[in-house]
VOVONU-499285 format. One record per residue (C-alpha): residue number from 1; x, y, z. Coordinates in nm, 2 decimals. Layout:
<pts>
+-----+--------+--------+--------+
! seq !   east !  north !     up !
+-----+--------+--------+--------+
! NUM !      X !      Y !      Z !
...
+-----+--------+--------+--------+
</pts>
This chain:
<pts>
+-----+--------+--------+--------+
! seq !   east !  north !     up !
+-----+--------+--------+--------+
!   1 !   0.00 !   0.00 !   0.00 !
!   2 !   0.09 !   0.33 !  -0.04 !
!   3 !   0.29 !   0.49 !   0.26 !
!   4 !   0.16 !   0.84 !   0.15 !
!   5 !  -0.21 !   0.75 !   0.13 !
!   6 !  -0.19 !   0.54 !   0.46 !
!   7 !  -0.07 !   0.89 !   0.64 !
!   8 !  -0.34 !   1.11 !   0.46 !
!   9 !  -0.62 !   0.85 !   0.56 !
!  10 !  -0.48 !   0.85 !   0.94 !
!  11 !  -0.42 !   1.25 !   0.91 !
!  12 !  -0.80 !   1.29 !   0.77 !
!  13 !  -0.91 !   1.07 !   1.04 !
!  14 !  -0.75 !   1.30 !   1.32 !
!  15 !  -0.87 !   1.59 !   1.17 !
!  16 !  -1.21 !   1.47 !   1.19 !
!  17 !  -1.21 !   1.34 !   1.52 !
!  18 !  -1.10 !   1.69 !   1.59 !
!  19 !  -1.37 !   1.88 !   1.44 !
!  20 !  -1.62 !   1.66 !   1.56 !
!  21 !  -1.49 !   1.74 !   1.92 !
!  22 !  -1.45 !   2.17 !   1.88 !
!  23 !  -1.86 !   2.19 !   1.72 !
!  24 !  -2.03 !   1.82 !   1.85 !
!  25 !  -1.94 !   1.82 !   2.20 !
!  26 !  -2.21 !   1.81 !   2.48 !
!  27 !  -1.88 !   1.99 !   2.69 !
!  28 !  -1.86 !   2.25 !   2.43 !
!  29 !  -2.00 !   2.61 !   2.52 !
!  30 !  -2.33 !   2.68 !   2.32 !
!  31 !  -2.43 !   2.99 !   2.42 !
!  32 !  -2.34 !   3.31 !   2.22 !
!  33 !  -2.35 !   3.69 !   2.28 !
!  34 !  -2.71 !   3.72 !   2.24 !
!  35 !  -2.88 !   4.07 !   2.06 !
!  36 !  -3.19 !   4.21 !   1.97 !
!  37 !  -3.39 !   4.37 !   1.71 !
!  38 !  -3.32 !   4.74 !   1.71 !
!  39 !  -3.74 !   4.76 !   1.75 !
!  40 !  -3.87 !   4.44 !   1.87 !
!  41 !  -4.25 !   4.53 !   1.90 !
!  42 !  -4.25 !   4.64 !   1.50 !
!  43 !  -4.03 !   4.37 !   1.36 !
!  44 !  -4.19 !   4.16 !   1.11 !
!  45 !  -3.90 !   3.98 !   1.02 !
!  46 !  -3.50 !   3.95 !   1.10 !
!  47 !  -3.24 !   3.78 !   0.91 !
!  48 !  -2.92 !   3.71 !   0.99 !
!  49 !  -2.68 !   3.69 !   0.67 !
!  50 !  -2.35 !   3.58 !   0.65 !
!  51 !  -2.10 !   3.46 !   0.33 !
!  52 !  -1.78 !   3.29 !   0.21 !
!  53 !  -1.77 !   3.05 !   0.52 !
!  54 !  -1.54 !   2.85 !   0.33 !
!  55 !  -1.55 !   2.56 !   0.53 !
!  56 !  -1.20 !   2.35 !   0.45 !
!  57 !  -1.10 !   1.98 !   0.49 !
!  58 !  -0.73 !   2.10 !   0.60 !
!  59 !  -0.78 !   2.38 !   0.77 !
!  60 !  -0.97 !   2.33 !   1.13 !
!  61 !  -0.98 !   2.72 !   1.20 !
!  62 !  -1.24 !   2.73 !   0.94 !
!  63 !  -1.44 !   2.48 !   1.16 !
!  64 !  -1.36 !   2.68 !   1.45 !
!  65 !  -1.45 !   2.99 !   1.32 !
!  66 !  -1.78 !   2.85 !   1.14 !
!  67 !  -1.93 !   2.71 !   1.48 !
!  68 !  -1.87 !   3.02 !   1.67 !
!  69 !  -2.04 !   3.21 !   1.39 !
!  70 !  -2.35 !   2.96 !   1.41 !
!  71 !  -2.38 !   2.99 !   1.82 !
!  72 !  -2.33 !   3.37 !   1.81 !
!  73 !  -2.63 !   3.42 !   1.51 !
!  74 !  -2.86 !   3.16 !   1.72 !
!  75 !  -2.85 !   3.40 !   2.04 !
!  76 !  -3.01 !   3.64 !   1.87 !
!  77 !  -3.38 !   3.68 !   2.05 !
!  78 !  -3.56 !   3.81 !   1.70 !
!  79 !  -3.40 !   3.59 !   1.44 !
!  80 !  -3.65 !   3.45 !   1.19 !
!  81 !  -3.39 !   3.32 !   0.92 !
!  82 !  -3.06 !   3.31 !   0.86 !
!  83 !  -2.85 !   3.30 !   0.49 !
!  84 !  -2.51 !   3.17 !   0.36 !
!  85 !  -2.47 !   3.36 !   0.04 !
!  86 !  -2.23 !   3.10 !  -0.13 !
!  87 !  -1.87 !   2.95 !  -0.13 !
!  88 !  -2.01 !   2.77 !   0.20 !
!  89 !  -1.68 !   2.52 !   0.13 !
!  90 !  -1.37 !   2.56 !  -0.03 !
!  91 !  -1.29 !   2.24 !  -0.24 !
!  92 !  -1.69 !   2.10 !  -0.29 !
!  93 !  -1.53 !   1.76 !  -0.06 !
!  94 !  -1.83 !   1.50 !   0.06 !
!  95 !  -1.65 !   1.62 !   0.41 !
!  96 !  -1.69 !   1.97 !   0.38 !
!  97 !  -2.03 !   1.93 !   0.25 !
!  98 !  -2.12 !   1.72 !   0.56 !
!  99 !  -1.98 !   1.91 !   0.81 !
! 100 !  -2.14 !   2.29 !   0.69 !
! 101 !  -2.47 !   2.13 !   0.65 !
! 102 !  -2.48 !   1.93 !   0.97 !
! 103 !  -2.35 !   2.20 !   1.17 !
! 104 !  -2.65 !   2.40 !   1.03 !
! 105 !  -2.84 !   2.10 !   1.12 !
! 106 !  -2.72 !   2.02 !   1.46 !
! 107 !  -2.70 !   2.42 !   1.56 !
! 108 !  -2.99 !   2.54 !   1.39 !
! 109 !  -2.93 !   2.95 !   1.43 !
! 110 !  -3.24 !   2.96 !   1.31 !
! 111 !  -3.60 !   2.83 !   1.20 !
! 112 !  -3.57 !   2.91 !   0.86 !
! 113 !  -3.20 !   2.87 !   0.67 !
! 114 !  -3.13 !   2.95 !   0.30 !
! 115 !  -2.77 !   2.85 !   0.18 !
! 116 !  -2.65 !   2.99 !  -0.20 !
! 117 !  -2.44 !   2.85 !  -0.42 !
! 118 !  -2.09 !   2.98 !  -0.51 !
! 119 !  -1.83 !   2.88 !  -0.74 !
! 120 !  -1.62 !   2.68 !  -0.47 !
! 121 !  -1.95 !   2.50 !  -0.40 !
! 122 !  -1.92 !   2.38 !  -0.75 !
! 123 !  -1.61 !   2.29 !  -0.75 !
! 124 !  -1.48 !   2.58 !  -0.92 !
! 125 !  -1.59 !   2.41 !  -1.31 !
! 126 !  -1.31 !   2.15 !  -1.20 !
! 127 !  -1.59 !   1.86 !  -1.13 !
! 128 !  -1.91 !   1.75 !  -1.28 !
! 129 !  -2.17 !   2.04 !  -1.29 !
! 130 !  -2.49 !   1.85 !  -1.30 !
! 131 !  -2.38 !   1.65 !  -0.99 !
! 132 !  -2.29 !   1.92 !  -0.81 !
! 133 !  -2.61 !   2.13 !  -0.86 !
! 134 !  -2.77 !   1.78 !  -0.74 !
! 135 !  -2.57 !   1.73 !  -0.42 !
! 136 !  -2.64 !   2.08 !  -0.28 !
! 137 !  -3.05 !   2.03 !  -0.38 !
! 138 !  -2.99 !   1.67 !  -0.18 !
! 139 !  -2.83 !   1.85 !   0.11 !
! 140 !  -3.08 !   2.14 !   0.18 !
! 141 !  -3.37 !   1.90 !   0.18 !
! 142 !  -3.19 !   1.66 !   0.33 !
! 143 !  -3.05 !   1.85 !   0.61 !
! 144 !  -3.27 !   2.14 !   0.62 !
! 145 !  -3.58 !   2.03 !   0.53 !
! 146 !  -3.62 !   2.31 !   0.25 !
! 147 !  -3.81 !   2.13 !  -0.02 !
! 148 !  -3.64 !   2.25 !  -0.37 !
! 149 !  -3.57 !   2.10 !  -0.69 !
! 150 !  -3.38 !   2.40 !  -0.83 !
! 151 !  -3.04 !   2.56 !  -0.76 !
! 152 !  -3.26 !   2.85 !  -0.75 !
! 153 !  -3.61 !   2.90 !  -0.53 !
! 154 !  -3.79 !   3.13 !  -0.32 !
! 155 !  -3.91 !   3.11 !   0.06 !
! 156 !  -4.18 !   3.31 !   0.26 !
! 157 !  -4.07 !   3.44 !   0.56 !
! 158 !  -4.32 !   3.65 !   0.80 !
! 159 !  -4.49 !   3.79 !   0.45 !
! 160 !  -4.15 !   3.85 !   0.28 !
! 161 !  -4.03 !   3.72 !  -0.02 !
! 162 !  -3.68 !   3.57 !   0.02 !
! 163 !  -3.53 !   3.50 !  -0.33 !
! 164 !  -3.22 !   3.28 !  -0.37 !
! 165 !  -3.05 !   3.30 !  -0.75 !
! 166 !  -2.77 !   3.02 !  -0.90 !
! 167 !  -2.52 !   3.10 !  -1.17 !
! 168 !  -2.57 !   2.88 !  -1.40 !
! 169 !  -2.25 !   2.88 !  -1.54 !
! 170 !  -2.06 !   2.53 !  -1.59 !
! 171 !  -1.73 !   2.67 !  -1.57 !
! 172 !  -1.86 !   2.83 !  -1.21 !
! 173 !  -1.67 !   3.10 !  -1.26 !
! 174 !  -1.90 !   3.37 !  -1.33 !
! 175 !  -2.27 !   3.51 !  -1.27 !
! 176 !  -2.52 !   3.36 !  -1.57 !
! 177 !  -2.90 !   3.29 !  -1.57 !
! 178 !  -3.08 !   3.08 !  -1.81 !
! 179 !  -3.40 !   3.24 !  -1.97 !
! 180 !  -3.62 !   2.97 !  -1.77 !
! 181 !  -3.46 !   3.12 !  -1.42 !
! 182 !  -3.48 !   3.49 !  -1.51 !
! 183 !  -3.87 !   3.44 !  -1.65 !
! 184 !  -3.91 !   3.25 !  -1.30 !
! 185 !  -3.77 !   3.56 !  -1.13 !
! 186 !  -4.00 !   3.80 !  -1.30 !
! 187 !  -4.28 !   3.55 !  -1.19 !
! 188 !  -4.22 !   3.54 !  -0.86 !
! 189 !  -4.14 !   3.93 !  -0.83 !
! 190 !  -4.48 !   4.04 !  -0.97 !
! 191 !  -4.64 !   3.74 !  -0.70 !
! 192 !  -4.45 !   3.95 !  -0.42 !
! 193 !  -4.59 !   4.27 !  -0.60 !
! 194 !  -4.92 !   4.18 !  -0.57 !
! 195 !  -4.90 !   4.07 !  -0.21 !
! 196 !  -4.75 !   4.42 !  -0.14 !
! 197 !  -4.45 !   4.21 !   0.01 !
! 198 !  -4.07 !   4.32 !   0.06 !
! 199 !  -3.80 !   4.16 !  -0.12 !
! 200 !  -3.48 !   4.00 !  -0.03 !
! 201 !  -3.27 !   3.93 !  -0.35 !
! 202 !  -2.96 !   3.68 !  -0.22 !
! 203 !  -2.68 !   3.54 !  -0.45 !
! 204 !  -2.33 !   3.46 !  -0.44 !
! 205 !  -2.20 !   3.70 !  -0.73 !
! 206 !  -2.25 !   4.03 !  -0.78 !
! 207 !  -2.57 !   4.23 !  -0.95 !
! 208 !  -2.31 !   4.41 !  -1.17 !
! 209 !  -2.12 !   4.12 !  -1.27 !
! 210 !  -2.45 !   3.94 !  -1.44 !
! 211 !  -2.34 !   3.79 !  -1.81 !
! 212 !  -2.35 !   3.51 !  -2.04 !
! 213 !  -2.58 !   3.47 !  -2.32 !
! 214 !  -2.96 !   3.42 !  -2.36 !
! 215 !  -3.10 !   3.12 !  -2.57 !
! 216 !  -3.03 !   3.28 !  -2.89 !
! 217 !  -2.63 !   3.30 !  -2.79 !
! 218 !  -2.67 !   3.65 !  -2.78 !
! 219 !  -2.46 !   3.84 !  -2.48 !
! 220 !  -2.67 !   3.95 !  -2.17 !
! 221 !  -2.62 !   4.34 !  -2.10 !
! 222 !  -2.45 !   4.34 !  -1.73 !
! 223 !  -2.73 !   4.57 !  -1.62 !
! 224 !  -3.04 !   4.34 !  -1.71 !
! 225 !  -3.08 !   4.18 !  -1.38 !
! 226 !  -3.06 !   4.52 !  -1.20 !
! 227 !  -3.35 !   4.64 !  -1.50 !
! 228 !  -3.58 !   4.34 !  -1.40 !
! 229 !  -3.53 !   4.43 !  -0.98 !
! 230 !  -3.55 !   4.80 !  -1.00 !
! 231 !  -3.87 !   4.83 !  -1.13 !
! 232 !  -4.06 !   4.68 !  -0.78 !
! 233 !  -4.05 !   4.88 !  -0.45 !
! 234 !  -3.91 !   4.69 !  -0.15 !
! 235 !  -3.61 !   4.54 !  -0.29 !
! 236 !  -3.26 !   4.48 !  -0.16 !
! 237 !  -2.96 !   4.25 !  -0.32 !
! 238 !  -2.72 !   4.04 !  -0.10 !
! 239 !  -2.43 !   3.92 !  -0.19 !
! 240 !  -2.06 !   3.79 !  -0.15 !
! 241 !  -1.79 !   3.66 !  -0.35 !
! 242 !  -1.51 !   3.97 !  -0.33 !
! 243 !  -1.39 !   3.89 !   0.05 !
! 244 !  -1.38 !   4.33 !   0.04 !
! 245 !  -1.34 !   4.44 !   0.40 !
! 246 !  -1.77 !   4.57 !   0.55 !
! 247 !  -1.73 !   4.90 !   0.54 !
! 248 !  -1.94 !   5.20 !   0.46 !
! 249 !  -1.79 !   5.08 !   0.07 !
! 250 !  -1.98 !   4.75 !   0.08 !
! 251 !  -2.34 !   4.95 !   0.00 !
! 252 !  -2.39 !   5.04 !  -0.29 !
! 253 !  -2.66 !   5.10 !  -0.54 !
! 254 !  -2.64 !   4.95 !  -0.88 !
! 255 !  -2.90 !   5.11 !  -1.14 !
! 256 !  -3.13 !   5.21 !  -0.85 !
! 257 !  -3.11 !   4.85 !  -0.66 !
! 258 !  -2.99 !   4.90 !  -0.30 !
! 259 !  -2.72 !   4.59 !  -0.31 !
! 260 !  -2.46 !   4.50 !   0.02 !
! 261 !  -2.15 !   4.35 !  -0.06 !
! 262 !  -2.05 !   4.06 !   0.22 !
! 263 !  -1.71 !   3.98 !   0.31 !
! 264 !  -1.54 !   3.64 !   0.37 !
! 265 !  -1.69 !   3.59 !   0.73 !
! 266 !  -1.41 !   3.32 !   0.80 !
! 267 !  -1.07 !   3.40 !   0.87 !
! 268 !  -0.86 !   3.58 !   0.59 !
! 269 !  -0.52 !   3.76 !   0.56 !
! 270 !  -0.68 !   4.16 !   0.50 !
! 271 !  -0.92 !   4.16 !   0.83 !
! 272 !  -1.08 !   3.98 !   1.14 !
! 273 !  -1.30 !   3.71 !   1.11 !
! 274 !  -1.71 !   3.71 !   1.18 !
! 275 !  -1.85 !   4.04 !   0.99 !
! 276 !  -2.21 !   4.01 !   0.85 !
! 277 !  -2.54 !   4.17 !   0.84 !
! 278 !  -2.86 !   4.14 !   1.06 !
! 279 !  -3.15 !   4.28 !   0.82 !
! 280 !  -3.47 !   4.35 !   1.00 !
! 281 !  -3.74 !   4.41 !   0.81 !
! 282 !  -4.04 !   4.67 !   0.92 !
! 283 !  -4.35 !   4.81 !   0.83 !
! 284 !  -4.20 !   5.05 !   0.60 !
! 285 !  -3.81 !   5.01 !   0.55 !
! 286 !  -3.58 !   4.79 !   0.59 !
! 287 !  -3.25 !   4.83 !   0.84 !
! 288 !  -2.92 !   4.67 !   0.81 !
! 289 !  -2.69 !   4.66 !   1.06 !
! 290 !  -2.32 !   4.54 !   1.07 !
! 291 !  -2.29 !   4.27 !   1.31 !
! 292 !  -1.93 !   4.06 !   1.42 !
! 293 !  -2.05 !   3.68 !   1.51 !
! 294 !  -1.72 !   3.62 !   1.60 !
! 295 !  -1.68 !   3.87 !   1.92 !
! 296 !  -2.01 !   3.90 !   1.94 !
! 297 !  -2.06 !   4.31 !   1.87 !
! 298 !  -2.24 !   4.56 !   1.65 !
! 299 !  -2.01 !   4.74 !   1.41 !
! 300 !  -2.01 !   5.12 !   1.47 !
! 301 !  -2.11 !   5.32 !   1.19 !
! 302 !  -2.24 !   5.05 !   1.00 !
! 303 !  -2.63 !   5.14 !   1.00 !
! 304 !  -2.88 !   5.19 !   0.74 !
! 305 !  -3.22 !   5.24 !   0.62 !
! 306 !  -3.38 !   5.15 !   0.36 !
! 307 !  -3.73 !   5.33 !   0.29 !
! 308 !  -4.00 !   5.17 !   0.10 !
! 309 !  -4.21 !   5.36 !  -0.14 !
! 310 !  -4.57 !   5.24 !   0.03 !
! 311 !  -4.56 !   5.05 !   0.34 !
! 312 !  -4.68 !   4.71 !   0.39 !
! 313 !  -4.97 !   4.75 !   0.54 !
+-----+--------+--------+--------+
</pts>
């Protein structure tokens, strides 16, 4: 037998042990830094949102990192839902997979969770696509319990329309919709139109960086997603994929849609681990706040409102 393989199996094994012990334990502290809604008595809904986890085989930190992450969101008194905007793992491993979506299982942060897919949850076009795309529908309704069939879908949350989108590029390296996903879009924004309903618009990519081609091989204009969203009241964009620093810089507005850039929320070289959002939506705005689940704080400075055209009710 191979020496080489013998001491990867046995260093695999460790490893796992070893994970299994930091987030599994019955001896491991569960309780986070709780926090509340800003105005508990007129939330109708709060969602926790978080991306890039990047959850690696090798690298235990991530692990570390991830489960704090998870306890910290879950001691949150007003959470409703929580949302992993893509690149959930690093290498798209049968281990990773388990251990992000048991985690979420075992945890639970929250009643309702909505995970994305992202390029590294692909396997970055380096494995087969159509597998892929049917391991992460097998896991969230295996694990979660969320009933899809598509990369893409939508949930109701409290009245709100949460909307997750899927590239669906092969090569999983860049931001496409087919025609059938962006005429399922516009059907499901002019349902949530009709039921006067905020919108929460989450992907991995961002808005700006929409492309490809349409049936006809003809190229997409960058700005037609932003078109199709900008033309309903109560809409805001999520999503990841940059690893850019939260700052004042991470929202933006992109042909009059209100979009928030997320940064890697595990460790990485440029700054601390744990920023994300906590987005709480009310009777007529939504309000984001910048939130570290790692230390368990609110980031100063990082507040803002987003006011919707006619309320809800």
């Amino acid at each position: 037998m191979d020496t080489s393989k013998v001491l990867v199996f046995i260093r695999d094994i460790f490893l796992t042990i070893g994970i299994l012990i930091t987030m599994f334990s019955p001896f491991t502290n569960q309780s986070g830094v709780p926090y509340e809604a800003e105005n508990a008595d007129e939330l109708v809904m709060s969602m926790s949102v978080v991306s890039d986890t990047h959850v690696e085989r090798l690298n235990p930190t991530s692990f570390k990192y991830f489960y704090e992450i998870l306890k910290n969101i879950k001691a949150g008194e007003d959470v409703d839902a929580v949302a992993y905007l893509g690149d959930n793992v690093m290498n798209s491993q049968y281990l990773e997979d388990t251990f992000f979506y048991g985690a979420l299982q075992k945890i639970k942060p929250a009643e309702n969770q909505y995970v994305i897919t992202g390029n590294h949850d692909l396997g970055l076009g380096e494995q087969n696509y159509e597998a892929s795309c049917e391991e992460f529908i097998r896991n969230n309704n295996l694990y979660l319990g969320n009933n899809i069939d598509k990369t893409y879908y939508y949930k109701i949350v409290n009245g709100c329309y949460v909307i997750a989108l899927a590239s669906e590029d092969e090569t999983a390296q860049g931001f496409h919709m087919s025609d059938a996903q962006i005429e399922w879009l516009k059907g499901v924004l002019e349902e949530a139109k009709s039921a006067n309903a905020p919108i929460i618009v989450l992907n991995h990519f961002p808005i700006h960086e929409f492309g490809g081609t349409d049936s006809k091989g003809n190229p997409r204009d960058n700005r037609e997603l932003a078109w199709i969203l900008n033309k309903y009241d109560k809409v805001i964009y999520l999503y990841g994929h940059r690893h850019y620093k939260l700052t004042e810089n991470s929202f933006k507005n992109w042909e009059n849609v209100n979009a928030i850039n997320l940064p890697r929320v595990t460790e990485y070289f440029e700054y601390e681990p744990g920023d994300a959002i906590v987005l709480e939506v009310y009777n007529d705005h939504f309000l984001v706040r910048g939130r570290n689940f790692v230390n368990g704080e609110w980031i100063d400075g990082l507040e803002y409102t987003y006011k919707f055209e006619t309320p809800i009710k």
